[in-house]
Residue, then its C-alpha position, 0 to 999 in steps of 0.5 A: x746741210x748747215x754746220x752746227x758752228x755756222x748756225x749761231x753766225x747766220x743767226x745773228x747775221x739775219x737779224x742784222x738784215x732783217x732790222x736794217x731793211x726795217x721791219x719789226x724789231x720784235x717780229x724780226x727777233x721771233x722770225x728769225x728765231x722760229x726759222x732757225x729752230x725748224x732749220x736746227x729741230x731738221x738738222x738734229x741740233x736739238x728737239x722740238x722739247x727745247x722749244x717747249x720751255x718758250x711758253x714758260x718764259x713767256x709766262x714769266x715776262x708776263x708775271x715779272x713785277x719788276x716790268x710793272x715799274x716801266x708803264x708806272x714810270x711811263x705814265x708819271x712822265x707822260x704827266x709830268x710832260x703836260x702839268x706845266x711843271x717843266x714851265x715853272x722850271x724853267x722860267x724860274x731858274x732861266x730867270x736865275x741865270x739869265x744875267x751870265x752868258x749862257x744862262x738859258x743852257x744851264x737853265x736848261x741841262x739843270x731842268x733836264x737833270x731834273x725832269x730826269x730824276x722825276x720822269x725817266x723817259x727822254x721822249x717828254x723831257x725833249x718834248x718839254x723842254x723844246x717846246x718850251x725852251x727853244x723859242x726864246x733861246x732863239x728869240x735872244x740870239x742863241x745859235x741855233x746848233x747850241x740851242x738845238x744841241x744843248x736841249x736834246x742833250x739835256x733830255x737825254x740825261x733823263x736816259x742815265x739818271x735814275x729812275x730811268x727806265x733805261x736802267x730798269x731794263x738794264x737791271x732786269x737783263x742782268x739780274x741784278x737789282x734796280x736799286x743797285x743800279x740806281x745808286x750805281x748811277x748817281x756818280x756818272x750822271x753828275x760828271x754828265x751834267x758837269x762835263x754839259x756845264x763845263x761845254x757852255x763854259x767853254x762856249x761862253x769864252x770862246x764864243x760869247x756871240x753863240x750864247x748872249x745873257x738875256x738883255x735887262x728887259x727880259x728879266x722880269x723876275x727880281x728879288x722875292x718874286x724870283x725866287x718863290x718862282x723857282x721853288x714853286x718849280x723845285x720843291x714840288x721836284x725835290x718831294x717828288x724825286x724822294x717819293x720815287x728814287x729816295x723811296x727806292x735807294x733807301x729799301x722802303x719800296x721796290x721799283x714797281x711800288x716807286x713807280x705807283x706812287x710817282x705816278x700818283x704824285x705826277x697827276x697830284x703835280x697836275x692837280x696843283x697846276x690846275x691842269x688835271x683831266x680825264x683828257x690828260x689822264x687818258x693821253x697819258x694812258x695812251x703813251x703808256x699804252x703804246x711804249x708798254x706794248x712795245x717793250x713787252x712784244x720785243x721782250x717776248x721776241x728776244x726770249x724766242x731768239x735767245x732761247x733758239x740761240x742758246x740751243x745751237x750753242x750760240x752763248x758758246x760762240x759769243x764767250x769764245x769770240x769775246x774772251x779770246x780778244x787781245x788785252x783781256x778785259x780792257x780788249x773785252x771793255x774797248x770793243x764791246x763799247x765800239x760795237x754797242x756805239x755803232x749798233x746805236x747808229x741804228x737801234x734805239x736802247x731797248x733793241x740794244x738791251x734785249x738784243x745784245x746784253x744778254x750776249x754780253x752779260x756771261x761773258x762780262x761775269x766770267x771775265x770778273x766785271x761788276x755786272x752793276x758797274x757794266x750796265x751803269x757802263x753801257x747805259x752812259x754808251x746807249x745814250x748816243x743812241x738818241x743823239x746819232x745823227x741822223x738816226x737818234x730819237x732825241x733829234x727827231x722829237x726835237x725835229x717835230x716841235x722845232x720851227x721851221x727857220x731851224x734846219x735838220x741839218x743845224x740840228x744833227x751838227x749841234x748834236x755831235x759835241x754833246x755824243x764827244x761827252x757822253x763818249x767822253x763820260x764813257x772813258x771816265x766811267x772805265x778810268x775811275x770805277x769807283x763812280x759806280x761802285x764807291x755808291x753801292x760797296x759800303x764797308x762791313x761794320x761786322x767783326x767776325x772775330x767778334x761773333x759769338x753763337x750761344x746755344x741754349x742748353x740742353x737737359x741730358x735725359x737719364x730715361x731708358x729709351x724703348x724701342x717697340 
């Protein structure tokens, strides 16, 4: 016989096992929860009537809208990834900083800032800016763990800065609104993109040889010529960027609506650039196909864990091992920080977010922590899960598009200033809140004292009321 205080350890331990020998996220979250639920229904834990509300929450990931925003903002980066506006990009504003040292790596964070802001997915801001940006870093001279290192990180911005899907998770497991988390945002991701500049700043002075300026016969692009070069990259960027996130922050579309109208905007970018066809229209669909799929089944997955988890007072342990920590909430905020950073050694961000913020985010509540502020928090952290040696998704789309004089290992060694960043981001975010909330708390311009409520008058009636 199982003891009802080991069942919620033994549950968790067995997903750990399950997810390290590499089976399934989704599958494993479902078996382990069905398996501890007839264990649980034996014992006498609970009744088979728990089980009977899986449907019910099934049917609600299904009908909740707000997921809908995940294929529309898939889609529109799935576009966005092949219409050759990342070319213009960066041709346009690599041409612009090419005289200084390390001009292509700032080219490079700014365009990854901005694809960022239009397409919310990592995997096409990599994508793009590896197979566009990387041969003529190398071509000029740049070491290769700089250039490798400066371009994932740089598409991984795209995990922090709004819309990004990331976000979109992260608001729906917190029940908290996606436009909240979106403002909440704004303020770390452009520390992030400073803290990048500063690195290559720094990278410039101390070793100049790691990031030469671009010899005079590599600048084609002069006066007039450059800089309509750069707006045909950047206006249609900025109009885009307002269609979605300007639309959203300002309350005239939900996240679902911001997402339809990128993604029609996406294939009219396409059209622009002449590269508009049902072939790239239908592999857009097929990423969007495959990524909605993903997130839906883990989502289904999570729910059969949480719901088994919960019933065997799995919650309860969770708030107790959590709030009994030395130092309170700081203790609390250190600790979950370290644990989310290891778990990303070996999950990638929607395994960590329907795996364990639904753990994370009562006891954060009870504790007095801005849920906005917590999961702005946490999405800065789950950005080294694309960036872990040897294990980060970043690394291996860079992997697969790198030629072959780049070896793996340059790569993961390249990586690891930029994950001392974005660990550096996290201590300034827990440091100085006000990043977060300074874009979501405005002041009250109500004075109650001045509030007066008028009622109309009422005639007093002089009839004699019969009661039959």
């Amino acid at each position: 016989m199982i003891g009802l205080e080991l069942m919620a350890p033994l549950m968790f331990a067995g997903l750990i096992v399950f997810v390290m020998i590499g089976f399934p996220v989704a599958f494993s979250l479902g078996a382990v929860g069905l398996a501890f639920a007839g264990i649980a229904i034996g014992e006498g834990y609970f009744t088979f009537n728990l089980m009977s509300a899986l449907p019910e929450r099934v049917f609600g990931i299904m009908s909740n809208e707000l997921l809908l925003a995940i294929p529309f903002f898939t889609f529109m980066g799935a576009i966005l990834e092949r219409c050759g506006l990342a070319e213009d990009l960066l041709d346009g504003i690599g041409q612009l900083f090419g005289p200084i040292r390390g001009g292509l790596s700032y080219a490079v964070i700014l365009v990854g800032a901005v694809l960022g802001a239009i397409t919310g997915t990592v995997a096409a801001s990599v994508i793009a800016m590896g197979l566009i940006s990387l041969p003529v870093m190398l071509r000029y001279g740049y070491s290769h763990r700089h250039a490798t290192g400066v371009i994932a990180a740089s598409g991984t911005i795209t995990q922090l800065i709004p819309p990004s899907i990331v976000l979109i998770v992260l608001a729906d497991q917190l029940g908290k609104s996606v436009g909240d988390m979106y403002a909440g945002a704004i303020g770390p991701s452009l520390v992030q993109i400073l803290l990048f500049c500063g690195f290559v700043f720094l990278v410039s002075m101390f070793r100049p040889a790691h990031v030469p300026a671009l010899p005079l016969e590599a600048r084609t692009l002069h006066g007039w010529a450059l800089i309509r070069k750069c707006l045909f990259g950047i206006v249609p960027s900025l109009a885009l960027i307002f269609l979605v996130l300007g639309t959203i922050l300002l309350g005239v579309a939900t996240p679902t609506e911001g997402g339809a109208m990128g993604a029609v905007g996406a294939m009219v970018i396409a059209a622009l650039h002449r590269r508009l066809s049902w072939t790239l229209v239908r592999q857009g669909m097929d990423s969007t196909m495959k990524i909605t799929s993903m997130v839906i089944f883990i989502l289904i997955g999570s729910n059969v864990f949480s719901l088994v988890f919960r019933g065997v007072d799995g919650d309860l342990w969770i708030e107790n091992l959590l709030t009994a920590l030395p130092g309170g909430v700081v203790g609390f905020l250190v600790v979950v920080n370290l644990f989310v950073f290891v778990l990303a050694f070996f999950l990638d961000f929607f395994e960590i977010a329907f795996i364990i913020i639904p753990l994370l985010a009562p006891v954060a509540a009870k504790l007095g922590i801005d849920l906005i502020w917590f999961g702005v928090l946490l999405g800065a952290n789950m950005q080294t899960s694309f960036m872990h040696p040897p294990f980060g998704f970043a690394l291996f789309y860079l992997r697969g598009i790198a030629p072959k004089s780049v070896r793996s290992a340059d790569i993961y060694w390249g990586a690891i200033p930029w994950v001392i960043m974005q660990l550096i981001l996290v201590g300034i975010v827990i440091a100085f809140p006000e990043l977060v909330t300074s874009f979501i708390d405005g002041p009250s311009t109500v004075d109650p004292s001045q509030i007066q409520i008028e009622l109309p008058a009422v005639e007093e009636s002089t009839a004699p009321i019969e009661i039959n």
